[in-house]
GUTOR-541746 format. One record per residue (C-alpha): x, y, z. Coordinates in steps of 0.05 Angstrom, whole numbers, plus 5000, padded with zeros to 4 digits. Each point is the difference from the previous one (the first is absolute). Example, Ala and Ser with C-alpha at 12.3 -4.5 7.8 and 13.67 -1.06 7.14 Angstrom:
524649105156
502750694987
***
This chain:
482748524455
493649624970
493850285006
496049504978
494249555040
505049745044
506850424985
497450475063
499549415048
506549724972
503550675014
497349965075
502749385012
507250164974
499750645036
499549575063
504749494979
505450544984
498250375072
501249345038
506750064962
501250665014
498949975078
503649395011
504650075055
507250274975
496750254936
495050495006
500050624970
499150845023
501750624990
506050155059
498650505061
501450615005
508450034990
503950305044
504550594997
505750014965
504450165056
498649225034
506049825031
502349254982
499250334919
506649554995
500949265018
508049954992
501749745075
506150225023
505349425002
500449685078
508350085019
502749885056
499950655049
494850314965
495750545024
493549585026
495650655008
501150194927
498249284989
494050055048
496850644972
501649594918
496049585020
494750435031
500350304935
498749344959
493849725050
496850634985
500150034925
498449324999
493750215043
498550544951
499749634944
496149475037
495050545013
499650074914
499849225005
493349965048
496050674974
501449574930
497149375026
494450405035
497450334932
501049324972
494549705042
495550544992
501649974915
498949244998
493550095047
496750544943
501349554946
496549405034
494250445008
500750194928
500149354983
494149865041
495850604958
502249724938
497149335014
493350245033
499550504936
500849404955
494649645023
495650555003
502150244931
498349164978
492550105045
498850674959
501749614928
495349445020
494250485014
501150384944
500149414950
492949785036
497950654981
501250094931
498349244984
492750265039
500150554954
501449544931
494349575017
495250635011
502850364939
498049924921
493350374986
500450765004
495850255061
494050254956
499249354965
500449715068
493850445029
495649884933
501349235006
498850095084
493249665017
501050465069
503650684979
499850125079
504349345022
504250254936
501150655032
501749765068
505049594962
503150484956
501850425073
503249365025
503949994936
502350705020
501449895071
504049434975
504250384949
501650565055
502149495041
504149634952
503050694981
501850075075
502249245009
505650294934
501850565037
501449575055
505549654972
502650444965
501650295074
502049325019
505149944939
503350695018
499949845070
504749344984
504150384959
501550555064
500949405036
505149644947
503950624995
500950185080
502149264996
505750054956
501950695026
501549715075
503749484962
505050424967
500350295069
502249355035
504349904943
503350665011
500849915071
502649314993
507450334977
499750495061
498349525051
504649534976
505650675008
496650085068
502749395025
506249934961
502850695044
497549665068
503449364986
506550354973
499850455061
499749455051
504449534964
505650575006
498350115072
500549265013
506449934958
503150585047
498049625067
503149354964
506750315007
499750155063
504449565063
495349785056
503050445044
499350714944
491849695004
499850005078
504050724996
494850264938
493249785038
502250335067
500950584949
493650014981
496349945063
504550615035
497450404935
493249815014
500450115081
503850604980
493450344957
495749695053
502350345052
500850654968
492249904976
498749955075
503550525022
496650454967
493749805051
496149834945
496149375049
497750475047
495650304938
497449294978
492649675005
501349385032
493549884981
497449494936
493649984965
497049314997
502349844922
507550385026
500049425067
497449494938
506250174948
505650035055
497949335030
500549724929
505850324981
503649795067
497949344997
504549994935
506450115037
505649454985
497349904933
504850134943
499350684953
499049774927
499850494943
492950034976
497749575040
493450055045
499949495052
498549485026
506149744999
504650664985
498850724981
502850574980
500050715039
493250294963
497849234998
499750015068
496650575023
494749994946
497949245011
500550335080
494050404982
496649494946
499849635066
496950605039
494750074954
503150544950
503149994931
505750424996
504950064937
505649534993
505550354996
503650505043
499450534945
493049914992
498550015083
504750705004
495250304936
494449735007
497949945079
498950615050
505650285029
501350185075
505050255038
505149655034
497450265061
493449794993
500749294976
497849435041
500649254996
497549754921
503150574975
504749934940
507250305001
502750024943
508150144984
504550324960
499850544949
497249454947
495149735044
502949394991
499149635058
494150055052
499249695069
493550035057
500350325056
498449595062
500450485056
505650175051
503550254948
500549404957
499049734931
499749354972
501749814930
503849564940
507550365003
502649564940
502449494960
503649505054
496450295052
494049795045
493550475017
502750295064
498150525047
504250664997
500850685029
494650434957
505850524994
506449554981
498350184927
498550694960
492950145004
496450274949
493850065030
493549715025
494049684973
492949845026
495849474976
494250085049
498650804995
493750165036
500349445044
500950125077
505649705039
498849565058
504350095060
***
């Protein structure tokens, strides 16, 4: 990289340039999330082949198995794109440093070349020649003192950008290490979303091969697995424990969130027109005022846990032993969320699925019946 008068401001701008690059849509660059355990199910995308008489739950629970290793690696996919953001917005700033240090580096030069032309024109005799040949040794002394004042502060103006030259350096170097950081993470994002697409694709080619009649027989599977957990969940009188009540920013995310219903689940995608499950409730609570993280990962680490008991509308629930997909609880034993690829944001029993657990984003604030 040049560091000559104008290499630093040339560096800036191709640091931008290359960041506009890097965070265009499709081809920006991060470190993946958190990965999860090695025991996913769905490790395997080989779809059993669709035969006539087959066994429709095995074929139910395959596919189970492929939706949520897709949504896994989706998770890698978004906590990639997340960092991405946040890498591309540190080298703008970078950039931004490097070009205000430049032109205060080019201020300090100007200043300091007034100076020591200043000092050539007041130079040549020796200083006692000067006081002999003085016709006022007093005006010479007060002079000689400005001469010092103005090499101390010429000294200083040196030091200065000397500062200013190791400062651009720091800067330069942070620069190109985020790069080879967004280079790095290009290959595992681009991984990320190579195992969600090859996951779905699978689970789509499976459905393919199914008669109309196996896909009528295959969704009435599903939902008497879901009532099935639903109504275990509430057997266990787990509503007669719950807080009916929502703080304002909890009332705020469910009526965004539930305004969403009917609009298709996307992978990696965060509305308007489609989300994903952790798109959905973390643009929820963007739109109640608080920035959560974007993935369902991130929400399980990251935000306060409660206990199922104690969790009230806002709340996050978040499922399976991955963490892999998350839903928000709307009350009456509810949830609503983005169940998966060729599926619509829908309102479900809060049981029908494994939970894993609860999350708060609003700890410390006090529900409103």
């Amino acid at each position: 990289m040049r560091t000559g008068k104008h290499g630093w401001t040339t560096a800036a701008v191709t640091v931008v340039c290359a960041v506009t690059v890097l965070a265009a849509p499709g081809t920006a660059f991060a470190d993946p999330g958190p990965s999860p355990s090695s025991g996913t199910p769905g490790a395997s995308s080989t779809a059993p082949a669709a035969t006539p008489g087959k066994d429709l739950e095995a074929v139910r629970k395959k596919l189970d198995e492929l939706y949520r290793a897709a949504a896994s690696a989706t998770d890698e996919y978004n906590a990639a794109e997340e960092k991405a953001d946040k890498q591309s917005a540190e080298i703008v700033e970078l950039a931004k440093k490097i070009v205000k240090g430049q032109e205060k580096l080019d201020g300090l030069k100007d200043r300091a070349g007034a100076a020591a032309r200043s000092q050539y024109r007041t130079g040549g005799l020796p200083d006692e020649a000067k006081l002999m040949l003085s016709d006022d040794p007093e005006d010479f002394l007060d002079g000689t003192g400005r001469v010092v004042q103005g090499q101390r502060a010429t000294k200083g103006l040196l030091g200065e950008m000397t500062r200013t030259q190791e400062d651009l350096k720091a800067y330069a170097a942070d620069a190109s290490a985020q790069f080879e950081k967004l280079e790095a993470n290009r290959k595992a994002k681009a991984t990320a979303r190579k195992k969600v697409e090859k996951q779905i694709k699978a689970a789509e080619k499976l459905e393919s091969e199914l008669e109309q009649e196996e896909k009528e027989r295959l969704a009435r599977l599903e939902r008497e697995a879901q009532e099935k957990a639903q109504t275990a969940w509430l057997g266990s009188g787990i509503l007669k424990d719950l807080d009916s009540g929502a703080t304002e920013q909890g009332r705020k995310a469910v009526e965004y969130a539930t305004a969403q219903v009917g609009k298709p689940y996307q992978w990696g995608a965060e509305g308007p027109k489609a989300y994903d499950c952790s798109g959905l409730t973390s643009q929820g609570w963007v739109a109640a005022g608080t920035a959560i993280p974007r993935t369902s990962q991130q929400q399980w680490k990251q935000l306060t846990r409660v206990d199922i008991e104690d969790m009230r509308p806002g709340d996050l629930i978040i499922y399976f032993d991955d963490a892999s997909h998350v839903g928000m609880y709307i009350g009456d034993g509810s949830v609503v969320h983005a169940p998966r690829p060729g599926r619509s944001i829908t309102i479900a029993g809060a049981g029908s699925m494994p939970i894993l657990g609860v999350v708060r984003p609003d700890t410390g604030a006090s529900a409103q019946e």
